[in-house]
LUMBAMAR-247850 format. One line per field, with one value per residue (C-alpha): residue number from 1; residue in three letters; x, y, z. Coordinates in steps of 0.05 Angstrom, whole numbers, plus 5000, padded with zeros to 4 digits. Last residue first. Layout:
N
nr <- [NUM|...]
rest <- [Ala|...]
xx <- [X|...]
yy <- [Y|...]
zz <- [Z|...]
% end
This chain:
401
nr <- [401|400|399|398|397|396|395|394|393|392|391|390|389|388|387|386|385|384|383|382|381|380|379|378|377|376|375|374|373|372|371|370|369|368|367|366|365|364|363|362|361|360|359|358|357|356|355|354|353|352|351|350|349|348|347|346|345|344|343|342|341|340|339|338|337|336|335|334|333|332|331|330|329|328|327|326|325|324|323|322|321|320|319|318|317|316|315|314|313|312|311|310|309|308|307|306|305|304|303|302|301|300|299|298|297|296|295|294|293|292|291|290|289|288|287|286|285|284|283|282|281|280|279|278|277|276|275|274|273|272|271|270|269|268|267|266|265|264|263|262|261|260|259|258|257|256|255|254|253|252|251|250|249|248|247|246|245|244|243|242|241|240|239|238|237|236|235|234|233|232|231|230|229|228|227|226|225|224|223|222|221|220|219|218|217|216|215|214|213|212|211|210|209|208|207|206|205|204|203|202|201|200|199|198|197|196|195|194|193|192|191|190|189|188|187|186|185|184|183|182|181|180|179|178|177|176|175|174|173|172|171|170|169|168|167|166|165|164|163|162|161|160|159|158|157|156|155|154|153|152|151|150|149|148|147|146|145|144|143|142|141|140|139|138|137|136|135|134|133|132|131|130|129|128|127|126|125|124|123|122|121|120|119|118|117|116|115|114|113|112|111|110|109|108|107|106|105|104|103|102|101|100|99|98|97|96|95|94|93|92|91|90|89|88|87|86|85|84|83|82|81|80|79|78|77|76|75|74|73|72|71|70|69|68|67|66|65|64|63|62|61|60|59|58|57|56|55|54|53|52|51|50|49|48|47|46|45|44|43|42|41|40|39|38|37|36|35|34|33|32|31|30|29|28|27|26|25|24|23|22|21|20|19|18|17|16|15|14|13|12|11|10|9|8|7|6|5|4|3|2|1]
rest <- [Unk|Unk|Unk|Unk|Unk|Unk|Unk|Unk|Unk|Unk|Unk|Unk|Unk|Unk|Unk|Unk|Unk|Unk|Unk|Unk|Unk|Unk|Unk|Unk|Unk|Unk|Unk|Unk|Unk|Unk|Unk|Unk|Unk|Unk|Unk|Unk|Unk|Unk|Unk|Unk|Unk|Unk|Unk|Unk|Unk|Unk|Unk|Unk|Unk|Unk|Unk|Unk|Unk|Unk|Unk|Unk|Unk|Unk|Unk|Unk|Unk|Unk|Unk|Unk|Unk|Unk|Unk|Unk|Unk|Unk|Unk|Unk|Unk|Unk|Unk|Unk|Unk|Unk|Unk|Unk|Unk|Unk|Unk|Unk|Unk|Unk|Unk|Unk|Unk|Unk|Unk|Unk|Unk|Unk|Unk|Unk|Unk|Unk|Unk|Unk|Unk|Unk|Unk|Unk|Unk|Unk|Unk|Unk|Unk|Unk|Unk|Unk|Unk|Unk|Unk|Unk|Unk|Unk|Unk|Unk|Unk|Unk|Unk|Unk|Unk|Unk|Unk|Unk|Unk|Unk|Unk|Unk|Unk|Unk|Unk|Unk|Unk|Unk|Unk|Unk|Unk|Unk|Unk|Unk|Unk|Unk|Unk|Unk|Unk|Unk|Unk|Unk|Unk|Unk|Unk|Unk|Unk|Unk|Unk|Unk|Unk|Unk|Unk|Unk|Unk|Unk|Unk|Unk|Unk|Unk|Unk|Unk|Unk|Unk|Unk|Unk|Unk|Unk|Unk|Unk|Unk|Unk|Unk|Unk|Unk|Unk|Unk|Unk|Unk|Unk|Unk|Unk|Unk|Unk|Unk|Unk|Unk|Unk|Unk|Unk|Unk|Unk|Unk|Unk|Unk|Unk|Unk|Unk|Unk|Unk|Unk|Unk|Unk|Unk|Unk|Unk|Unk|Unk|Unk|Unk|Unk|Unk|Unk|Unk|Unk|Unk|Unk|Unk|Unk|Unk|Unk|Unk|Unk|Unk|Unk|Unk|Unk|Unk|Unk|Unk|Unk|Unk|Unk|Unk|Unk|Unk|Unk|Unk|Unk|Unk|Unk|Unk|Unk|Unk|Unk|Unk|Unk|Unk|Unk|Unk|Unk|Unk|Unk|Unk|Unk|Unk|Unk|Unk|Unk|Unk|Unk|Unk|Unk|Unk|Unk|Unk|Unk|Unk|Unk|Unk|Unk|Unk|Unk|Unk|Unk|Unk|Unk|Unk|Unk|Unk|Unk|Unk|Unk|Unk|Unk|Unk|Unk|Unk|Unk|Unk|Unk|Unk|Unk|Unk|Unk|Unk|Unk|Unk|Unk|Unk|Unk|Unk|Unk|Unk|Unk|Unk|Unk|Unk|Unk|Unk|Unk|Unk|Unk|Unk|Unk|Unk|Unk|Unk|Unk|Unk|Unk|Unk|Unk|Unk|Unk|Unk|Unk|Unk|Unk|Unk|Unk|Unk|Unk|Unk|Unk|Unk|Unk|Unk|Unk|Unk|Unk|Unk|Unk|Unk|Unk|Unk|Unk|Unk|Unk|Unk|Unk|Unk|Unk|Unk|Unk|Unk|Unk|Unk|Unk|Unk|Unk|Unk|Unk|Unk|Unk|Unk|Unk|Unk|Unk|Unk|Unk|Unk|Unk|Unk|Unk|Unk|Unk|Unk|Unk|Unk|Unk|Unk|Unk|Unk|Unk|Unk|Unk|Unk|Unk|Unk|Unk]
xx <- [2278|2333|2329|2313|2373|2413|2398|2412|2480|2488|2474|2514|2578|2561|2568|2625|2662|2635|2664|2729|2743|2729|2767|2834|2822|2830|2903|2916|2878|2816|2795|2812|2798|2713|2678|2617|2538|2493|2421|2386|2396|2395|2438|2486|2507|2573|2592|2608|2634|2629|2693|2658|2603|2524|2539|2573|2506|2453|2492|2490|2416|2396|2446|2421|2401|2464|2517|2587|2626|2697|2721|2789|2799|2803|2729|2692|2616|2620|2692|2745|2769|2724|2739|2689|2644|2580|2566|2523|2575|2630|2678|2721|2733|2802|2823|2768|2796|2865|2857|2811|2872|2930|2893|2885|2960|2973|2926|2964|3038|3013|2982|3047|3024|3054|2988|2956|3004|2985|2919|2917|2959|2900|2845|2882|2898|2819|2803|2843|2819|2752|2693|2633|2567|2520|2554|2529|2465|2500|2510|2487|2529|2577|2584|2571|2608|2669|2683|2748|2745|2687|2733|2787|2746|2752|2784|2722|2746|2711|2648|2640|2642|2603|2605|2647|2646|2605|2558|2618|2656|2604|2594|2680|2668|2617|2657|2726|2695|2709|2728|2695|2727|2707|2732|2689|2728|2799|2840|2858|2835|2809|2755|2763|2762|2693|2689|2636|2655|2629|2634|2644|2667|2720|2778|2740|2716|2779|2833|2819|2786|2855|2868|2819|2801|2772|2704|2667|2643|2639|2575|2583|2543|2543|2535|2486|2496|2446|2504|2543|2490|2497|2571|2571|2530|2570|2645|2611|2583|2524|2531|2578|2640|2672|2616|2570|2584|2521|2506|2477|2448|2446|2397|2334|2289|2283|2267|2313|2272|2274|2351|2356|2308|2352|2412|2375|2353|2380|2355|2407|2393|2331|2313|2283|2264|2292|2272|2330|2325|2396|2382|2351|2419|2447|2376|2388|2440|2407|2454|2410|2361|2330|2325|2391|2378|2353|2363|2317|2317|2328|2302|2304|2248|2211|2285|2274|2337|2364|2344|2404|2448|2394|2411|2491|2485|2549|2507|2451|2423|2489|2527|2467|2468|2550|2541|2490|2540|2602|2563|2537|2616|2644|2664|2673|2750|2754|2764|2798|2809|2805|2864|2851|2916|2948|2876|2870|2925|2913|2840|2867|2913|2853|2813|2869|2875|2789|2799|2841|2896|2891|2944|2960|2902|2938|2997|2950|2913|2986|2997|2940|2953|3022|2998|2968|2889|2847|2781|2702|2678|2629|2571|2610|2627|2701|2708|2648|2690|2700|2725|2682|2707|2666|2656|2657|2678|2757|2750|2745|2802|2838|2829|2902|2932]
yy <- [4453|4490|4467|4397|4407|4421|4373|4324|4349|4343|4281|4258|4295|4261|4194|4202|4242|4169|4122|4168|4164|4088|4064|4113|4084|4016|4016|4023|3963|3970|3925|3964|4033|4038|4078|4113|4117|4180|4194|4128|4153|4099|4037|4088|4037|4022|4029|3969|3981|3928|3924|3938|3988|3974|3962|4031|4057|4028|4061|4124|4130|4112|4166|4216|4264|4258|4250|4213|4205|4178|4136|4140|4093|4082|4065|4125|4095|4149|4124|4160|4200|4227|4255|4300|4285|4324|4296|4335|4390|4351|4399|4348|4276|4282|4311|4253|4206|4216|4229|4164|4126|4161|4149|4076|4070|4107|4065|3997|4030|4046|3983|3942|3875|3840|3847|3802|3755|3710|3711|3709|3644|3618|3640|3602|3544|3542|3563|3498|3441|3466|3483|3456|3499|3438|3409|3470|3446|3381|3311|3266|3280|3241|3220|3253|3317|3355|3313|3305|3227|3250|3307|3255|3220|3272|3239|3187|3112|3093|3146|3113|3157|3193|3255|3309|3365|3436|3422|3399|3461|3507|3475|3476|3549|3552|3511|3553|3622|3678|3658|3645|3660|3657|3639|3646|3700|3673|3706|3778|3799|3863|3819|3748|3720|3753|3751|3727|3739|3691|3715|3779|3820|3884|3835|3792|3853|3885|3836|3840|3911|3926|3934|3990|3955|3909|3911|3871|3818|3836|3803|3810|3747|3753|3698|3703|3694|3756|3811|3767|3806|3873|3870|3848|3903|3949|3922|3923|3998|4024|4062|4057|4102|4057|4037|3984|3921|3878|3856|3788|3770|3701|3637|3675|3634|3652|3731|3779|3837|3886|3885|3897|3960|3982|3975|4007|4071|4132|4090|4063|3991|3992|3917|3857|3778|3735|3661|3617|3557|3563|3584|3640|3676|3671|3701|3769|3789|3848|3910|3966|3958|3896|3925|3894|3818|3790|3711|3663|3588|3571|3497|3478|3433|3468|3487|3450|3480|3433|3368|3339|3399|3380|3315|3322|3372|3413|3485|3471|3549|3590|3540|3541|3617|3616|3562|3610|3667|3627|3610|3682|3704|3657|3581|3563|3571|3561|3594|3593|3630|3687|3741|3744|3733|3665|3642|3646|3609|3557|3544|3539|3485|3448|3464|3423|3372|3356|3360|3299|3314|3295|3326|3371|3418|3444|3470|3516|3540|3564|3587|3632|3663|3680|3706|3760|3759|3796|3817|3800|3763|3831|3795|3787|3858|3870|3932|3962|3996|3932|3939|3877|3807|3786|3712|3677|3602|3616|3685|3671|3640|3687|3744|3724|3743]
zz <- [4708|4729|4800|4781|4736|4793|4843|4784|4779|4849|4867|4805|4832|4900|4861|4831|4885|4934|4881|4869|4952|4946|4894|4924|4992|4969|4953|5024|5047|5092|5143|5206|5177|5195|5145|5172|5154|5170|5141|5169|5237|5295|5280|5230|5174|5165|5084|5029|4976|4917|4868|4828|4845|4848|4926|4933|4885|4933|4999|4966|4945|5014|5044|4997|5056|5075|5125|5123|5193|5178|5243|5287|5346|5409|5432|5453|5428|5368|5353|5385|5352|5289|5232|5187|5123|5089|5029|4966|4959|4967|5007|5041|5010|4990|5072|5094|5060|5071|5153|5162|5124|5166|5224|5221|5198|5264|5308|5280|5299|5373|5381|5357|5381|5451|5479|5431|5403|5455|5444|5366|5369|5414|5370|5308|5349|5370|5299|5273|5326|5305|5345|5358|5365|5342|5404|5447|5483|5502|5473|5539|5597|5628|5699|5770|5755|5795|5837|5831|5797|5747|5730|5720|5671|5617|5571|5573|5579|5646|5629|5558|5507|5441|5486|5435|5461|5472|5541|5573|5555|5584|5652|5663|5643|5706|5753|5736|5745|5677|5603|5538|5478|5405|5340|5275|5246|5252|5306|5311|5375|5342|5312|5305|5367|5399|5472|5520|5599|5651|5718|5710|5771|5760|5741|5697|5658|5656|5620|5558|5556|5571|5506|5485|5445|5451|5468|5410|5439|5511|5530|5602|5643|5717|5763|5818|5899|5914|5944|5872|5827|5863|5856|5789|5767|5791|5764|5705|5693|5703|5662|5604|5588|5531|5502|5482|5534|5543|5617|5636|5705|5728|5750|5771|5787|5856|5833|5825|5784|5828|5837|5761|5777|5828|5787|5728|5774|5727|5664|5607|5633|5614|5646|5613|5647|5595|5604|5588|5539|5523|5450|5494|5505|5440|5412|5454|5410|5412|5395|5368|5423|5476|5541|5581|5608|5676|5663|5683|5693|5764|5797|5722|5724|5665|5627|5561|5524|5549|5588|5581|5619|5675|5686|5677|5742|5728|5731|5689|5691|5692|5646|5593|5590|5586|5528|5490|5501|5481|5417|5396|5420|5363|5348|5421|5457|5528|5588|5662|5725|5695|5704|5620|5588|5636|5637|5561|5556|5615|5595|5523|5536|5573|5504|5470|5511|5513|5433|5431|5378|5298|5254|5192|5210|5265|5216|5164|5234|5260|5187|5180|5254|5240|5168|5203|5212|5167|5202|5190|5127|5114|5136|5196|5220|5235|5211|5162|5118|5068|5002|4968|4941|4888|4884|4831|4862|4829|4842|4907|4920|4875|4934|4959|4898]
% end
């Protein structure tokens, strides 16, 4: 059974319809993906030829001009902020995160709100200089805030119809020679997400491996302008070299650095040989995947539970496509005034349930498909009649009473 791994350490596994949330253990990915990371564990490669096979993968999939593979988004986005402010000046990647004689050091950054990831950022050492995005103006405000320290402008992808939107941005950033930074963890889909934000601008782009991707949970990918990816994955390896016998000498040779840094910002962010084959596999199975069969079984679950789940007294349920932020794909709303109550009795349930909390309204959770298995929806549809059956029995005999 491929849950008697935990079992064996006593842990409960729990019927996840979060998605691909992390405290949930993320997604599932295929066995073509488990046995690609099974096989690169068998062997011992340099680690500078396997990220220069990934800049040419994740080229060839993203219309960057290159990329690597970090463990996660958090890291790629910490590694993007470091690229932006050292550039490929080996002095001032070794002075990170101490950024006083960085000649620029600040990064204009979206209002902090239900997404901030903002910590990624200022692992760097960056300065965060904050805009509302979400206001009539924000591109005039962002331009307000340009200042000569100012080493890039970040963007955080939330929805599908976002304003203003990427290609924007990046325009105004590149009319004042800065990179942009999109945070597009959790973008995909819609497929073409993939490929979009490098095409309309980014210059750095942040992407989560192991959601919809598919690749193992603590995989990343960060792609966008040669120089500033080439930053990034000098600040990740392994620098316990000489510069005459360091496998990346020939960048010395072209120019492209003066010598060797010192361990960088993002070695404690090192990734495995295994996640980046595992990532990689994911990458180029991407686009070749059957979306149109995936979106189906996603339906078919969101359509079950909410036809068994209809006409609970105590929960009020309905369908919705796309998700609330217009991605492509189905959700279950839930509301209630019990929400609380509810979300305490999923996790008092074996196995454990596990809802998706609404980021702004405490009375409304959802149930993602992506992560459940057919056989769970049964469990969870006769948790949640259980427990609405309770609510409403006791609503009744406080009534009586």
């Amino acid at each position: 059974m491929p849950d008697d791994v935990y079992k064996h350490l006593g842990v409960e596994r729990v019927i996840n319809c979060v998605g691909y949330a992390t405290r949930v253990g993320g997604g599932t990915p295929d066995q073509a993906v488990a046995n690609a990371m099974a096989d690169a564990l068998q062997c011992s490669v340099e680690m500078d030829d396997l990220q220069a096979a990934a800049w040419r993968l994740i080229a060839q999939h993203t219309g960057a001009e290159g990329g690597i593979v970090t463990c996660g988004a958090g890291a790629s986005l910490t590694l993007a902020a470091a690229a932006c402010i050292a550039g490929n000046d080996p002095d001032q990647m070794d002075e990170l995160p101490d950024t006083s004689r960085c000649r620029r050091s600040h990064i204009i950054y979206p209002r902090l709100g239900p997404f901030d990831y903002d910590h990624a950022i200022r692992l760097s050492g960056a300065v965060f200089d904050t805009v509302d995005y979400d206001q009539p103006d924000a591109l005039g405000q962002i331009e307000r805030a340009i200042t000569p320290k100012t080493a890039a402008i970040g963007y955080v992808w939330l929805r599908v119809e976002q304003q203003p939107d990427v290609r924007s941005v990046a325009r105004l950033a590149h009319q004042h020679d800065l990179p942009l930074i999109v945070d597009a963890a959790f973008s995909l889909p819609p497929t073409e997400n993939l490929r979009s934000c490098a095409r309309d601008g980014a210059d750095l782009v942040a992407l989560s491996g192991g959601k919809h991707l598919g690749g193992p949970q603590a995989s990343g990918l960060l792609f966008g302008r040669a120089d500033l990816v080439r930053s990034a994955w000098l600040q990740m390896v392994d620098l316990d070299v000489r510069a005459e016998t360091w496998s990346l000498h020939q960048w010395i040779d072209a120019g492209h650095i003066a010598r060797p840094p010192r361990h960088g910002i993002g070695r404690s962010m090192k990734v495995s040989k295994e996640s980046i084959v595992g990532a990689l596999t994911a990458l180029e199975r991407y686009e070749a995947r059957d979306h149109a069969a995936e979106l189906a079984s996603w339906r078919k679950r969101i359509d079950r539970l909410a036809r068994e789940l209809n006409g609970l007294t105590s929960l009020g349920v309905s369908r919705l496509f796309p998700a609330p932020n217009g991605q492509p794909f189905p959700v279950l709303r839930i509301g209630s005034e019990n929400m609380r109550v509810i979300h305490r009795r999923l996790r008092g349930h074996r196995p454990r349930i596990v809802l998706a909390e609404d980021d702004r309204d405490a009375l409304v959770a959802y149930i993602f498909p992506m992560c459940l298995r057919d056989d769970d929806l049964s469990i969870v549809i006769g948790a949640l009649r259980d427990i609405a059956s309770g609510i409403s029995n006791r609503k009744a005999r406080e009534s009586w009473q």
